[in-house]
N, C-alpha and C positions, 0 to 999 in steps of 0.2 A: 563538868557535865557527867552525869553518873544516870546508868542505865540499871534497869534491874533488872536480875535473872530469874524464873520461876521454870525449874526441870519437874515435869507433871510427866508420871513414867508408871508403868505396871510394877510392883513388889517395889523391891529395892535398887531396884535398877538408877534411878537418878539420886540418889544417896550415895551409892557403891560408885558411881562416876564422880559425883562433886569431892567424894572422900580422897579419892586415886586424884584429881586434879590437884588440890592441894596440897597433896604429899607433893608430886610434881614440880608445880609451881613454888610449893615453901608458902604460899599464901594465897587468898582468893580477894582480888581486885575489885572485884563489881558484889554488891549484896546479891545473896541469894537464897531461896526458899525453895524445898523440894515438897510435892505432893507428891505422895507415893498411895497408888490405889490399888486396892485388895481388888477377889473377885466379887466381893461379898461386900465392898461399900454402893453405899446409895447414892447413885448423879446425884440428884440433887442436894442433897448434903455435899458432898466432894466442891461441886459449883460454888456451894455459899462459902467455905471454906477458903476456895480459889477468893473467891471475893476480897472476904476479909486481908488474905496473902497482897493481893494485888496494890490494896489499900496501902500495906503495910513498907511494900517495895518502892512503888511511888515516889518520888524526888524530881518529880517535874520533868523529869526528860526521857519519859518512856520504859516499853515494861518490853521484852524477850521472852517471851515462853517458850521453851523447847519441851518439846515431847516425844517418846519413844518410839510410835509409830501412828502411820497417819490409817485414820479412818477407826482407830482402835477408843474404845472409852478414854483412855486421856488426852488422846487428840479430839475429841469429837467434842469434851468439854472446855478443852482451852479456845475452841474455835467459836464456841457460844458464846464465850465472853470476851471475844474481839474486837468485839463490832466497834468499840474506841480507836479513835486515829493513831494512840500512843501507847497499843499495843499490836505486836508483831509475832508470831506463830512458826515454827517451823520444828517440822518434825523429822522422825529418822536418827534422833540423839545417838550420838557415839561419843568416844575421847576426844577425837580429834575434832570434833566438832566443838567441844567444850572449851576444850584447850584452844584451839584459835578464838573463840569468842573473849576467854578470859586474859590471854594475851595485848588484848586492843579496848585496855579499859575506856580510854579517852573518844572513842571513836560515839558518833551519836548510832539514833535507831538506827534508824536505816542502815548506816553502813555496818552497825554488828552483826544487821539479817543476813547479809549478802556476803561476812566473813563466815557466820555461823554452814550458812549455802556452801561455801567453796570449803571449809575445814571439812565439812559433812562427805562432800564429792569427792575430795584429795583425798580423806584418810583412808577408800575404799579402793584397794588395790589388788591385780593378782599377781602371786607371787608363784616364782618357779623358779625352778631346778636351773644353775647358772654353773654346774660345772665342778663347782668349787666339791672336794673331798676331803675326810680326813684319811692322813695316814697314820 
């Protein structure tokens, strides 16, 4: 069972993440395709694009679009092209969210949304001052 990835993200923002995961990882488990949108591409073109991408990911068991932020053009266009049962959306793209989805290649939809959800949540953390100094 093989899921596919599609990171639809402002500039290079989901490029600059699948790049950095694979160095990471040594390799990337699940197929993936990035749309990457200018300020100056046309939805509509981007959508047919998506399209085509979607088509191309496709293996019978479902599509993962992650996106970099919700309500922004590339979430707003991954969410047009949802409306399929065997596609799942979720936005707020980070590393850690990548990196736990790519982690769990064997996992189906569902359960990649819901690692994709928790790697998202977990890898945002605050950090503080613990004391620690150099001498």
């Amino acid at each position: 069972m093989t899921v596919g990835i599609l990171l639809v993200s402002h500039n290079n923002i989901g490029t600059e993440l699948i790049n950095t995961a694979r160095q990471m990882l040594s390799c990337c488990p699940l197929p993936t395709k990035v749309i990457s949108i200018q300020t100056k591409d046309n939805p509509e073109a981007i959508r047919l694009e998506m399209d085509e991408d979607l088509k191309k990911l496709d293996q019978g068991h479902g599509i993962l679009i992650l996106t970099d932020m919700f309500g922004s053009t590339p979430s707003n266009i991954a969410c047009a092209v949802s409306d399929r049962t065997d596609i799942r959306v979720v936005s707020g793209l980070n590393l850690p969210m990548l990196i736990r989805v790519l982690n769990y290649p064997a996992l189906n939809l569902e359960e990649l949304e819901i690692k994709a959800l928790s790697g998202g949540q977990e890898g945002v953390v605050r950090c503080h001052h613990t004391g620690y100094s150099r001498k």
